[in-house]
C-alpha positions in Angstrom: 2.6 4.7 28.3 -1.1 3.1 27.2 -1.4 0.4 25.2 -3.9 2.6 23.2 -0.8 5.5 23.0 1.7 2.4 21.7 -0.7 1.7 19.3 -1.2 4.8 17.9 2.2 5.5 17.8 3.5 1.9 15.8 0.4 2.9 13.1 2.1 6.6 12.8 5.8 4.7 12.5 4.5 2.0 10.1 2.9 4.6 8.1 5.7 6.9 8.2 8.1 4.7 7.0 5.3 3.0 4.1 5.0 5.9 2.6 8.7 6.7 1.9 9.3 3.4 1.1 6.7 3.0 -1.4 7.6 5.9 -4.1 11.6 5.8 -3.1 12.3 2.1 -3.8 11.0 1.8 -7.6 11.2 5.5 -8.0 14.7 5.2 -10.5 14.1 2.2 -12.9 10.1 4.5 -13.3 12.5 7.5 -14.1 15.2 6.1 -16.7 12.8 3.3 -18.4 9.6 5.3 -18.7 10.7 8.7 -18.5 13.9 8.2 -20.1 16.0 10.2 -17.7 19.4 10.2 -18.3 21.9 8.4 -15.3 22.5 12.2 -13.9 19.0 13.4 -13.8 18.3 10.3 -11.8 21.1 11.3 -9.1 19.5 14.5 -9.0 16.5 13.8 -8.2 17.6 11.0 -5.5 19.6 14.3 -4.3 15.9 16.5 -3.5 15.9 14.3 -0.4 19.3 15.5 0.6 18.7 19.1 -0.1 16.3 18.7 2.3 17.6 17.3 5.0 20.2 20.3 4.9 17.3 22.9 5.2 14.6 21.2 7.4 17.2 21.1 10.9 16.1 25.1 10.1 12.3 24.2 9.9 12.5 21.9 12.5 14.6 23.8 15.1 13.2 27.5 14.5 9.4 27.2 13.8 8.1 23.6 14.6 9.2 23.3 18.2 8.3 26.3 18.8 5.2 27.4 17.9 3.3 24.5 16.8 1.7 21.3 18.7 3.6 18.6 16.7 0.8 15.9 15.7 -0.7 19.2 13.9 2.4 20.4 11.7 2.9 16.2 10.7 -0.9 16.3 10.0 0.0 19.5 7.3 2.8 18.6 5.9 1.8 15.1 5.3 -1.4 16.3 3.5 0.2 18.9 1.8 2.9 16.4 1.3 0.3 14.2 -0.5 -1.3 16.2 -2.8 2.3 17.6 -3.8 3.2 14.0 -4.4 0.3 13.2 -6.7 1.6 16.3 -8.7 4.8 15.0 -9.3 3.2 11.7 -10.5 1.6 13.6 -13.2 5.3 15.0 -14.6 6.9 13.8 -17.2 10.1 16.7 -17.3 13.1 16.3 -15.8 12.7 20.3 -14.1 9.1 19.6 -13.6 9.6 16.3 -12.2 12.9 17.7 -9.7 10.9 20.8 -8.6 7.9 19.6 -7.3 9.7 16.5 -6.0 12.1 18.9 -4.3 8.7 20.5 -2.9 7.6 17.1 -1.4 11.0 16.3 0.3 10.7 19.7 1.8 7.2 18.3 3.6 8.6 15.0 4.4 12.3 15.4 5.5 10.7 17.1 8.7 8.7 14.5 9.7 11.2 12.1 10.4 12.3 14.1 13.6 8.9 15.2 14.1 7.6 11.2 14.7 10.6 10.8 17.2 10.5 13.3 18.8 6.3 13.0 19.1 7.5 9.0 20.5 9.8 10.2 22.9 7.3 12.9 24.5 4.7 9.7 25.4 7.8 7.7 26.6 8.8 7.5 30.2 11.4 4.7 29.4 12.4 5.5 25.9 15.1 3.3 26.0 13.0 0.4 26.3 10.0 1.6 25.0 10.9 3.5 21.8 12.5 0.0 19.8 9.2 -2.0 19.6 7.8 1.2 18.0 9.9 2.5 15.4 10.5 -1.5 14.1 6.6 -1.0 12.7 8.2 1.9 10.5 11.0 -0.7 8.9 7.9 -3.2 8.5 6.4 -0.7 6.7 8.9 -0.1 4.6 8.5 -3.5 4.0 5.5 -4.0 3.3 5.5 -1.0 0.7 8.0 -2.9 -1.5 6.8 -6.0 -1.6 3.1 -4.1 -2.3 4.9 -2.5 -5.6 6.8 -5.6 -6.2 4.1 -8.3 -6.5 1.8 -5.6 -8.2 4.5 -5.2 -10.9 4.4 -1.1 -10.5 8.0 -0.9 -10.5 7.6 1.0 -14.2 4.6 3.0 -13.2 3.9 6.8 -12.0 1.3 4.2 -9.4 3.9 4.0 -6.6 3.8 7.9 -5.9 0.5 7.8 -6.3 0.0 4.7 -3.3 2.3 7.1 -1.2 0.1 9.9 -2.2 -3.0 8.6 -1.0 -0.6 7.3 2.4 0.4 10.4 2.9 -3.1 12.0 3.3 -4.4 8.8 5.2 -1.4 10.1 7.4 -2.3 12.9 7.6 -5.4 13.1 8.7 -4.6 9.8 11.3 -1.7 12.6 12.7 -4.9 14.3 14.5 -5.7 11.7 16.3 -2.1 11.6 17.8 -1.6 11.9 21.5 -1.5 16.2 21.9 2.0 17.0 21.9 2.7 21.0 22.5 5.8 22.9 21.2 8.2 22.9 24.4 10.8 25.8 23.8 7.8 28.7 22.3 9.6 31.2 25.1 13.2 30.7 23.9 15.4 32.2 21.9 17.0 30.2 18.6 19.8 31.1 16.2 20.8 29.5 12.9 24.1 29.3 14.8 21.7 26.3 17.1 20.1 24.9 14.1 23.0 24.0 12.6 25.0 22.3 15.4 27.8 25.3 14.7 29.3 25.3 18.4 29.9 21.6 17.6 32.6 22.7 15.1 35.0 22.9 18.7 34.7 19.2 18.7 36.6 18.9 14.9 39.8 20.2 16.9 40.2 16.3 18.5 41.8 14.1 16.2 40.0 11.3 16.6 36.6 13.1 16.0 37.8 14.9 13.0 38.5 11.5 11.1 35.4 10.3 12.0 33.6 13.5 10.4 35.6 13.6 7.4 35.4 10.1 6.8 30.9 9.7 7.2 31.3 12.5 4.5 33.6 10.6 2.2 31.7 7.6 2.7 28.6 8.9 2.2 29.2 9.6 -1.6 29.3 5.7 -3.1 25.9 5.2 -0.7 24.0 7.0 -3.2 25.2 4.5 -5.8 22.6 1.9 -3.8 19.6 4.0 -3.2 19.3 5.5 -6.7 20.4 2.7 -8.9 20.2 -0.6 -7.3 16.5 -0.7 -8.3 16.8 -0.2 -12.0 20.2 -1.9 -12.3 18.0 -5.5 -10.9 15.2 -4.2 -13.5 17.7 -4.2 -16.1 19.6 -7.4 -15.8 15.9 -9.4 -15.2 15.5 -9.5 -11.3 11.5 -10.6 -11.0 10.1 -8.9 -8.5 12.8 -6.5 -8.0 11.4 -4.2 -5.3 9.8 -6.7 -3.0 13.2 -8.7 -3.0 15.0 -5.6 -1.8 12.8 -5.9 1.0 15.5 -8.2 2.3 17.5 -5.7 3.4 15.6 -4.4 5.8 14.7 -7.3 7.3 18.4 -8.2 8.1 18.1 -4.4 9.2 15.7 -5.3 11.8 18.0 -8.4 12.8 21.3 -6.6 13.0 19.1 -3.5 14.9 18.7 -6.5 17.8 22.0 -7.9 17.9 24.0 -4.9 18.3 24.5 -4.9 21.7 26.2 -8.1 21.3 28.8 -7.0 18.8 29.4 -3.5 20.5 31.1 -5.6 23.2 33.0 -7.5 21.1 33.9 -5.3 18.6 33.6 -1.6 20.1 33.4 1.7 18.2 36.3 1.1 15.5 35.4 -2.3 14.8 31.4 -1.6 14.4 32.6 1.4 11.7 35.2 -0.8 9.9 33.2 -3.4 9.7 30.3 -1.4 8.2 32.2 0.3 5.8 34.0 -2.9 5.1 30.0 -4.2 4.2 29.6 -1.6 1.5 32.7 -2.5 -0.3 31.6 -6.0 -0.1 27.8 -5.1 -1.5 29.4 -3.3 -4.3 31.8 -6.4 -5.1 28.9 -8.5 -5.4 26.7 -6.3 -7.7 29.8 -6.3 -9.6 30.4 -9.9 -10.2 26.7 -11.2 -9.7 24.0 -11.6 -12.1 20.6 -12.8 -12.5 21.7 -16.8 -13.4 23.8 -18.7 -11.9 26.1 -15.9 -9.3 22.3 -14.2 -8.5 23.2 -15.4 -5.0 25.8 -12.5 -4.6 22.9 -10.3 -5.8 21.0 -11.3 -2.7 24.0 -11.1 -0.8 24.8 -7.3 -1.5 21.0 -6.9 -0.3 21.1 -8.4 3.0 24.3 -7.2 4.1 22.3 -3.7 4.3 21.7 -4.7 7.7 25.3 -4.5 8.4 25.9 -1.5 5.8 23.3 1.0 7.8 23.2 -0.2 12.0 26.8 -0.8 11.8 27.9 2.6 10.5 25.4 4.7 11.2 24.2 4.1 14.3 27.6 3.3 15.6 28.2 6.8 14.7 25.2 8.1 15.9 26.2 6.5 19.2 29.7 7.5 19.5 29.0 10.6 18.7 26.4 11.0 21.5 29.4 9.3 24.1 31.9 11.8 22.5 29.9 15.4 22.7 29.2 17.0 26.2 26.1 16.8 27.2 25.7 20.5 26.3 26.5 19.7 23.0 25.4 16.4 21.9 22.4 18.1 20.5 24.3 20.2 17.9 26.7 17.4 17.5 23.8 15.1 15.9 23.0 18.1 14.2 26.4 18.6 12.4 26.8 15.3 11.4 23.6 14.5 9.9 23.7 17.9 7.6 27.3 16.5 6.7 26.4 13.3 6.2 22.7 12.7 5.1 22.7 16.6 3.3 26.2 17.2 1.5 27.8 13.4 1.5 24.2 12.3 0.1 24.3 15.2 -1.7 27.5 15.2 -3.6 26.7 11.3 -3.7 23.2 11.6 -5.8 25.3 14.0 -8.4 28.3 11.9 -9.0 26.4 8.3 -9.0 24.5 9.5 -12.0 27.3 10.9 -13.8 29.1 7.3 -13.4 26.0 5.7 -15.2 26.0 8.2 -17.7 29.5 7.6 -18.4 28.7 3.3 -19.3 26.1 3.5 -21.0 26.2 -0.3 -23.3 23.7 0.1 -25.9 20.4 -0.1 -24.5 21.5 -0.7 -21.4 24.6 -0.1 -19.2 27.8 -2.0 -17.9 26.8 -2.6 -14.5 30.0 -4.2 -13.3 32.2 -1.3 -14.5 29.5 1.0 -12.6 29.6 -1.3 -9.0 33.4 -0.5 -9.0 33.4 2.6 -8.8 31.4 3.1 -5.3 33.4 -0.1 -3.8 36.9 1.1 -4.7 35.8 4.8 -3.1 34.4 2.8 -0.3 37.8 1.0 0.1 39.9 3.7 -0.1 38.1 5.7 2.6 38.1 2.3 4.8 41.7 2.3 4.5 42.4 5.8 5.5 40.0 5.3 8.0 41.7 2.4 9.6 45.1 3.8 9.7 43.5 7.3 11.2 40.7 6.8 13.3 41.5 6.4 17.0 39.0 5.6 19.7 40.0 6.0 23.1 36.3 6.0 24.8 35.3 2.9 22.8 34.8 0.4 26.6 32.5 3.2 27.9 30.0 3.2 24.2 30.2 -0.9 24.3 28.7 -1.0 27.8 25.6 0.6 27.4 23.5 -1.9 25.9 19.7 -0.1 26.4 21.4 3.4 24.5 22.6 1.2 21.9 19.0 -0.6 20.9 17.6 2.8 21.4 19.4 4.1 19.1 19.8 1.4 16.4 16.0 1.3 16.5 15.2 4.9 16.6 17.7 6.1 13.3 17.4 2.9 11.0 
């Protein structure tokens, strides 16, 4: 691969990535201090990314790869994407608001496969190539917060509009991507493929089940984080709220590097336990922490998100890849990110906001009563995990130290 091609493709993952972080991050402290959304409503519409991601594996695997050059469909829907984003801006109803941000999750839950998938085309060596590239999209991310952060916007309808306006500097940049044709136009594609349903076989081991069952359960209490740790800082007086939250992802680029190093040590099990074990402890701390004299646990909860996202989901990313035959590995990935990232996040965005509706203090709410909610679910499931999950192929997983930076780097 050119240096020019790497170039263009770290601008693509930075931008990517910017623009999601950008109107994501502030997006629920905008919605319950200046459009007075109640805690529910907030779920909700945290939830329009997860009804997404259970519809666009359809998009995905039965129009774009088939029938369209893919730096072309990321150019339309990011355009499209835009303008529907500056829409929602402009709403100031909770069915106005959901629908058209439902309509913009539709445009942009594709794109994340379509930018990998785009990489790994260029890439003779993706192993080695792909992780220096798709970092750019978690400095983007970055950058985005701390952009809203030091601006103050965090209360403003301006943070979709910056991702507006990235979105259709996107888009247009996507035509200048390297020309990257559908490669299956000549085949044949069920729903049955899309949605990984001749995975289901693998459910029938044990071992696999528990893990399945268990990314779902523990995929609810995540939603706690991404809708409401933003307006819970807000509330108690974090400065700077957003660009602080950064943090997290830059321990998320540190753990991305040293996994390798703790998949030996600690193989498949340990990597999951230990990541779940991380989200009990983040939820702890938000519990207990505040913005005087315990704020440290505040920034301990955010940079242990590092831990909380490579070691859990890309562990199970991984192990999911060692565990499927090669004929199926595809619709393995498939199933478990509609079970995890669609209905876990799903159920997740619903019952977070219901929690916050239900401690409501005054003007504001009873944060430490909310934080135990998510940890003690997140507990539980760790226990029944640990007493049920069994790994037998964990010493072939740990070894392969190039599939495991791939991988941390290219789903973070």
């Amino acid at each position: 691969m050119s240096s020019v091609t790497r170039a263009k493709l770290a601008a693509m993952m930075f931008l990517q990535f910017f623009v999601w972080g950008a109107w994501s991050v502030p997006l629920g402290t905008y919605l319950g201090e200046v459009l007075a959304f109640q805690g529910q409503q907030i779920g909700l519409v945290f939830g329009t990314t997860a009804v997404a991601a259970m519809i666009s594996p359809f998009f995905v695997g039965m129009v774009a790869d088939r029938y369209f050059a893919t730096q072309k469909l990321l150019a339309a829907l990011h355009v499209v994407g835009g303008l529907v984003l500056y829409v929602v801006s402009r709403q100031t109803t909770f069915f106005a608001f959901y629908g058209a941000l439902l309509l913009y999750a539709l445009c942009y839950m594709p794109t994340l496969a379509l930018t990998n998938s785009l990489s790994f085309r260029q890439m003779q060596e993706p192993a080695r190539e792909f992780p220096p590239i798709r970092v750019l999209g978690t400095i983007g991310w970055i950058v985005a917060g701390l952009v809203v952060g030091f601006l103050g916007l965090e209360d403003t309808a301006r943070p979709l509009q910056i991702a507006a306006v990235a979105s259709l500097a996107l888009g247009l940049y996507s035509l200048a991507l390297p020309h990257t044709p559908p490669t299956r136009a000549a085949t044949r594609v069920t729903a049955r493929d899309v949605l990984g349903l001749d995975a289901l076989r693998l459910l029938r081991e044990p071992s696999f089940a528990v893990f399945a069952v268990g990314s779902l359960l523990v995929c609810i209490p995540l939603q706690f984080y991404y809708a409401f740790a933003n307006p819970f800082l807000n509330e108690i007086g974090v400065v700077n709220a957003a660009g602080k939250m950064t943090l997290g992802q830059v321990s998320e680029i540190g753990f991305m590097l040293a996994m390798p190093f703790f998949f030996r040590r600690l193989g498949v099990k340990g990597m999951l336990l230990v990541g779940m074990a991380a989200w009990v402890s983040r939820y702890l701390l938000f519990a207990w922490g505040d913005n005087g004299s315990m704020v440290w646990m505040l920034y301990g909860g955010i940079l242990l998100h590092g831990i909380c996202y490579d070691f859990f989901f890309v562990t199970g990313q991984i192990y999911v890849d060692k565990k499927a035959p090669s004929d199926l590995r595809a619709a393995a990935q498939g199933l478990i990110a509609f079970v995890t990232l669609g209905v876990g996040m799903f159920i997740g965005s619903w019952l977070s906001g219901l929690v916050v509706d239900i401690y409501v203090e005054g003007n504001g709410h009873a944060w430490n009563q909310i934080w135990i909610v998510p940890a003690v679910w997140a507990a539980a499931v760790l226990v029944v995990f640990t007493l049920a999950f069994r790994d037998r192929r964990g010493s072939s997983v740990a070894g392969d130290d190039d599939a495991v930076t791939a991988t941390a780097a290219g789903k973070a």
